[in-house]
C-alpha positions in Angstrom: 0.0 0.0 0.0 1.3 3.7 -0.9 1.9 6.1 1.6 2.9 9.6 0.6 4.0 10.4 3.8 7.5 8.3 3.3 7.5 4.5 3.6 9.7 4.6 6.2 7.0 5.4 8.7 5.2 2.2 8.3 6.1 -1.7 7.4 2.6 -3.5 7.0 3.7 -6.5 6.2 5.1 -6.6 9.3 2.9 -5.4 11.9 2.5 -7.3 14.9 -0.7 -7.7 16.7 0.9 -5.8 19.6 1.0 -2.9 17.8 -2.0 -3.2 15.6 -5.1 -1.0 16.4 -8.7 -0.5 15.4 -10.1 2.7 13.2 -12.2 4.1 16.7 -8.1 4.3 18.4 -6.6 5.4 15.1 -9.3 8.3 14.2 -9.0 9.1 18.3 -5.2 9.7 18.2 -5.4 11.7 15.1 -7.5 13.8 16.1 -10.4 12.9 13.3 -13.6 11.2 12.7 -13.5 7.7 12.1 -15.8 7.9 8.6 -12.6 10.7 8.2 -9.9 8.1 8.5 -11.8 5.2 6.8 -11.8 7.6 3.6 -8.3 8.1 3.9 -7.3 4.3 4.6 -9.6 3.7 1.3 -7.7 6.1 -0.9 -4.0 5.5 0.4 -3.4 8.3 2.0 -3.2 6.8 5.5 -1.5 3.1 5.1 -3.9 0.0 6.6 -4.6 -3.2 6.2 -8.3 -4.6 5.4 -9.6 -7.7 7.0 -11.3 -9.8 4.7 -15.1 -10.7 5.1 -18.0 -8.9 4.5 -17.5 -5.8 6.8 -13.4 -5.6 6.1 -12.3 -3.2 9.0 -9.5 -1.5 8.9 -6.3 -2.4 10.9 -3.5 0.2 11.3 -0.5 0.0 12.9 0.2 2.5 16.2 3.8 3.2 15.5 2.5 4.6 12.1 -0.7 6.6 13.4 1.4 8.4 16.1 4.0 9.6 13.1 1.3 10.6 11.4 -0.5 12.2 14.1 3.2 14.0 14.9 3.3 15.0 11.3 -0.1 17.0 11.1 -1.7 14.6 8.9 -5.4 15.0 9.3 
């Protein structure tokens, strides 16, 4: 997944489940509505992984969020 805040914030492909966090935690620590972040996640612009089935939340990665978050992205 693209992230055109710099790559180096954020590994998905190795996230660990300690780390990983729901939309409701991500939106909270950015500062934004979680319909807000879902765009986002949906168009690239904030990295995420999308668990399969039929409602296919988001997962994000804390780590990454808080960079964000640091870096004004909202």
């Amino acid at each position: 997944m693209s992230c055109p805040y710099g790559q180096s914030l954020i590994n998905l492909a190795h996230m660990s489940k300690q780390s990983s966090i729901g939309s409701a935690t991500a939106a909270r620590i950015l500062g934004i509505s979680r319909s807000h972040l879902q765009r986002l996640a949906s168009s690239g612009r904030v990295p995420a992984d999308k668990l399969p089935g039929p409602v296919g939340a988001y997962v994000f990665d804390r780590d990454a969020v808080e960079a964000l978050a640091k870096a004004g992205v909202r």
